[in-house]
C-alpha positions as CSV (number, residue, x, y, z in Angstrom):
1,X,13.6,-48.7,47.2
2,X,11.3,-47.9,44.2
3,X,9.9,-44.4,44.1
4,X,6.1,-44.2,44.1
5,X,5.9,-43.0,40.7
6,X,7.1,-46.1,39.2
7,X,5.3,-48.4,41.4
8,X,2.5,-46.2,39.7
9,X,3.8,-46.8,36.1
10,X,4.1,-50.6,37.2
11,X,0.8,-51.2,38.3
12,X,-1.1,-49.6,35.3
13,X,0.9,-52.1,33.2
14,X,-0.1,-54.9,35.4
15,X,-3.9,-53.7,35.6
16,X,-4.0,-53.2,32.4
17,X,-2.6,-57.0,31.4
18,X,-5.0,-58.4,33.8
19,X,-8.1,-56.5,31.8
20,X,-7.2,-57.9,28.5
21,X,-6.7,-61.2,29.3
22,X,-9.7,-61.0,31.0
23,X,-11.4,-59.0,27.6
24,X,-10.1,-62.6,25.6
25,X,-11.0,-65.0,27.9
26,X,-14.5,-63.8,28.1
27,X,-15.0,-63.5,24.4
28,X,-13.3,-66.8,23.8
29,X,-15.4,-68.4,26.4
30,X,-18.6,-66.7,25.2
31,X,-17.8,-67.5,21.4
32,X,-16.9,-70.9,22.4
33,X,-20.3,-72.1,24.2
34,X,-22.2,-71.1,21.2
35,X,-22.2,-67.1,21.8
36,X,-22.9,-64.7,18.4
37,X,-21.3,-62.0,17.4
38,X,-23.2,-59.3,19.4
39,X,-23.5,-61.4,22.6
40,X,-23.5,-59.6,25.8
41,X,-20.1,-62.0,26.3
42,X,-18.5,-60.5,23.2
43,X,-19.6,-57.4,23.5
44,X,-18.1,-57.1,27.3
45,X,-14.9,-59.1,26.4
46,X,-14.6,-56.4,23.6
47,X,-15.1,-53.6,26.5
48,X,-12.1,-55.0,28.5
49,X,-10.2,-55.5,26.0
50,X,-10.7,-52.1,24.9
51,X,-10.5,-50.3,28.2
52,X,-7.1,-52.5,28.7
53,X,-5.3,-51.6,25.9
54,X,-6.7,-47.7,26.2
55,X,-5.5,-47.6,29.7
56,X,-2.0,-48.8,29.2
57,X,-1.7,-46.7,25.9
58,X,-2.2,-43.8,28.0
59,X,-1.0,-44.6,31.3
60,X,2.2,-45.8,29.5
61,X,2.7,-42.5,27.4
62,X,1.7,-44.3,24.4
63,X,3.4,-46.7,22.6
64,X,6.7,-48.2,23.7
65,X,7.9,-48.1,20.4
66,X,7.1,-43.6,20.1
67,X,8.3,-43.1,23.8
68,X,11.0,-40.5,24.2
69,X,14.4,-41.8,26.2
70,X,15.0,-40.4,29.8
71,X,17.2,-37.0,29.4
72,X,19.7,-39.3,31.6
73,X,19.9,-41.9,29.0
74,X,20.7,-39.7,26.1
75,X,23.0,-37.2,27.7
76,X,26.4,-38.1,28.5
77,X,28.9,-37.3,29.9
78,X,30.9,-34.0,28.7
79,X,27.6,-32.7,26.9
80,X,26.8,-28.7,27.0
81,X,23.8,-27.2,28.4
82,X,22.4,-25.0,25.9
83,X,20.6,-23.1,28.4
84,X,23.6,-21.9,30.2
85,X,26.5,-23.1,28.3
86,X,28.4,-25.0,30.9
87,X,29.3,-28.3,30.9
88,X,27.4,-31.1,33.0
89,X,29.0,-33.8,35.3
């Protein structure tokens, strides 16, 4: 069973997918049927796209790239706690 908070994580990423794609298939379709550069299509694609991209920056933590590991992915086994000195399982 998943626990809530990544069902959470997962559908930001999801959400935020599904606005970008929108964002470039409404500035592709506006800039295709003859649309300028400050068209209410481009303009709006250029607001999902942004609100997209914003959303899963921040949702995610930020980048994949600058996120932090899991303090259960970069402590093993046999490692001391410096709070207390002892040694975790």
């Amino acid at each position: 069973m998943t626990s809530p908070e990544r069902l959470y994580h997962g559908s930001i990423r999801v959400f935020s997918l599904v606005f970008i794609v929108l964002g470039a298939a409404i500035v592709i379709s506006t800039l295709a049927n003859g649309g300028g550069a400050l068209s209410i299509g481009v303009v709006l694609g250029i607001a999902f796209l942004a609100v997209g991209i914003v959303r899963g920056w921040l949702g995610g933590g930020g980048p994949p790239w600058r996120r932090a590991p899991k303090a259960s992915e970069h402590m093993g086994v046999g490692r001391r706690d410096r709070t207390r000195g002892q040694s975790l399982p």
